[in-house]
C-alpha positions in Angstrom: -71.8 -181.1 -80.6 -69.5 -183.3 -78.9 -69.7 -184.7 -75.3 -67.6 -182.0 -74.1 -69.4 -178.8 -75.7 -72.6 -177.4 -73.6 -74.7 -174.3 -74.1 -73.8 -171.0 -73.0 -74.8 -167.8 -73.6 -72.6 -164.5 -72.8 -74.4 -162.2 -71.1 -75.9 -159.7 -73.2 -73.9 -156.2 -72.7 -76.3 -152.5 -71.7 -75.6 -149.3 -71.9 -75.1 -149.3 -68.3 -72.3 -151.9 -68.4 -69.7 -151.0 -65.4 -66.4 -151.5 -66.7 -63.6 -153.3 -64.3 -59.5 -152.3 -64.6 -56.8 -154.9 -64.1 -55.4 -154.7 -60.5 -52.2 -151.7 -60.6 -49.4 -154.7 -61.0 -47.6 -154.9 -57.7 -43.3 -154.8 -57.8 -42.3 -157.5 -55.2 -42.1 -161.0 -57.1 -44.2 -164.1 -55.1 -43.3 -167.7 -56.6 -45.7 -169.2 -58.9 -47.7 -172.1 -57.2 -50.4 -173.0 -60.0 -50.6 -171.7 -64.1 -54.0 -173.1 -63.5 -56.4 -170.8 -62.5 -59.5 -172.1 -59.9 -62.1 -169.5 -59.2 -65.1 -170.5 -56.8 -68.1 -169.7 -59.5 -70.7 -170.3 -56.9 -71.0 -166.8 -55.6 -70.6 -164.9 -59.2 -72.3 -163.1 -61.7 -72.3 -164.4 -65.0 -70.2 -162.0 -66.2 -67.0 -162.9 -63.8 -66.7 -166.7 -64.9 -64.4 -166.9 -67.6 -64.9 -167.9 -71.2 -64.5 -172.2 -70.9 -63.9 -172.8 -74.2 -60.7 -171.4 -74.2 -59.5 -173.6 -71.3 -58.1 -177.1 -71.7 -59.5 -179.8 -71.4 -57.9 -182.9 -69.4 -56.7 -185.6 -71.4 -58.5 -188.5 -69.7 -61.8 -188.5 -69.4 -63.4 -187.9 -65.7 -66.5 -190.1 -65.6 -66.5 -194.0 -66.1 -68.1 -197.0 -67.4 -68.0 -200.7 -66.2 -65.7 -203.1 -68.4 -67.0 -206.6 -68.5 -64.7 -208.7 -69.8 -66.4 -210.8 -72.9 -63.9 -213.4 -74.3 -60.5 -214.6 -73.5 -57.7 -213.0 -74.9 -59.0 -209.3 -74.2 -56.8 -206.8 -73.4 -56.6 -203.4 -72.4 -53.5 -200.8 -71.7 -54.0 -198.0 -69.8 -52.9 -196.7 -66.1 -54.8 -197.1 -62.8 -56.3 -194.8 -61.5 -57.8 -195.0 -58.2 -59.5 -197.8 -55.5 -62.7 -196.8 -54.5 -65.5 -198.5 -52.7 -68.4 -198.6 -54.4 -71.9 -199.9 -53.7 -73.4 -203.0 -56.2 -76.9 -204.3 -55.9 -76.7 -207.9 -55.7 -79.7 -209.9 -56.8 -80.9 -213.5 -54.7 -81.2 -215.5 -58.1 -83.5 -217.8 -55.9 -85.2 -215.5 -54.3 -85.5 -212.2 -56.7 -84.2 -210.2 -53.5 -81.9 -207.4 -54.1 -79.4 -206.6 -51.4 -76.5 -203.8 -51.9 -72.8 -204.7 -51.2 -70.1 -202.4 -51.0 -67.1 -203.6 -53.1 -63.7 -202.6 -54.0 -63.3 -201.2 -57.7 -60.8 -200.0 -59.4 -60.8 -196.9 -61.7 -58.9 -197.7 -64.8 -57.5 -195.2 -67.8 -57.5 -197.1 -70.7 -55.4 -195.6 -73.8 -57.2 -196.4 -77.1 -55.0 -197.3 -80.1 -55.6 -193.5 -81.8 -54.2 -192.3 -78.7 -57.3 -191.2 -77.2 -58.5 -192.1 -73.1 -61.6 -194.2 -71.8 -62.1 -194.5 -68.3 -63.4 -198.1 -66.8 -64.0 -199.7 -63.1 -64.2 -203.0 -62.4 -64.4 -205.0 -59.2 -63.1 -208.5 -59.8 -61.7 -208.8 -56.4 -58.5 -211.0 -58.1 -57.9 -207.7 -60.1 -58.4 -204.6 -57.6 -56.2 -207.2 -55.2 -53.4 -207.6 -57.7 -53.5 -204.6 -58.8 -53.5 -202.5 -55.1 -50.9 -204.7 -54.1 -49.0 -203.8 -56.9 -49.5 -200.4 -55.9 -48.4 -200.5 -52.1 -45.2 -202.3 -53.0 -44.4 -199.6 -55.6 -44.5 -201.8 -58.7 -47.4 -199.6 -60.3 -47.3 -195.8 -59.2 -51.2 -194.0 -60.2 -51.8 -191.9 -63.1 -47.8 -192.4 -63.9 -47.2 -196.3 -64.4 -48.0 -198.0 -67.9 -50.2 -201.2 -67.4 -51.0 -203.9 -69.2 -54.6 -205.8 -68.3 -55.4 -209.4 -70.2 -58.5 -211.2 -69.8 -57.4 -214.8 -69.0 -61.0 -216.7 -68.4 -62.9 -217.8 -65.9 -60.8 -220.3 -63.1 -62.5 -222.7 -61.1 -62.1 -221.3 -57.3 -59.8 -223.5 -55.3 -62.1 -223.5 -52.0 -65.2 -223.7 -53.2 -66.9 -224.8 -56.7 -67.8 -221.4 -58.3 -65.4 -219.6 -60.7 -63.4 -216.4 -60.9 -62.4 -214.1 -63.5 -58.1 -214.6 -63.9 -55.9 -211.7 -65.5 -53.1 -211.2 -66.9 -51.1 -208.0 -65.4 -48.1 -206.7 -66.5 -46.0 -202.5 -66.2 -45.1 -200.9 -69.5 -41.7 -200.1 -69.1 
């Protein structure tokens, strides 16, 4: 079973089945909005939702995982996603106190070499601020623009004496 398949049973048919016919079709033509059909499953019977196996499934990957970068020269391509604010617990390496801090991550689509998608966040303020600002001026439109992400190394800070993670970030043309 792969991480898309789950278990589900059809219910099991009676003798006392009631059968349903389609809707008479109506003559008056109304513009397509959607080929994508939503139905709210929260108030049916088993037997209404539809079989989900033969829908499609999206090419990227909803959930995601955090990408630490481990050595220099790592690189990932991919699109951006989204900015979200997430919440972090922060632990006082002094004094073993954990605090929470709300940060700014991004959500990132990376495209594997056999074509396939993982999805990442990461908050490295120097990346979510590149990359949003990339974003508002237009350079990177998400879910459409091609990006390329390289793991530079860590930089000494220029204000103060502790050290940053540095990227590389360049569009796919």
């Amino acid at each position: 079973m792969d991480e898309f398949d789950f278990d589900y049973e059809a219910p099991q048919k009676t003798e006392q089945s009631v059968s349903v016919q389609p809707a008479p079709v109506q003559s008056t033509q109304q513009p397509v909005v959607s080929q994508q059909i939503q139905q709210d499953v929260s108030e049916m019977g088993a037997f209404e939702i539809p079989d989900l196996r033969k829908g499609k499934l999206s090419v990227i990957p909803v959930g995601s995982r955090y990408w630490t970068p481990e050595s220099e020269g790592e690189f990932k391509y991919g699109i951006v996603r989204r900015f979200e604010n997430q919440i972090y617990e922060k632990v006082d390496e002094r004094t073993g106190e954990i605090t929470q801090e709300t940060l700014r991550t991004l959500i990132f689509a990376e495209q594997r070499e056999d074509l396939s998608w993982v999805v990442f966040s990461n908050c490295s303020k120097k990346l979510v601020g590149d990359l949003e600002g990339s974003v508002k001026s237009g350079e990177i439109i998400p879910n459409k623009t091609g990006v390329f992400i390289k793991y530079l190394g860590k930089v000494k800070n220029a204000t103060n004496s502790f050290k940053h993670d540095d990227f590389e970030i360049r569009t796919i043309d």
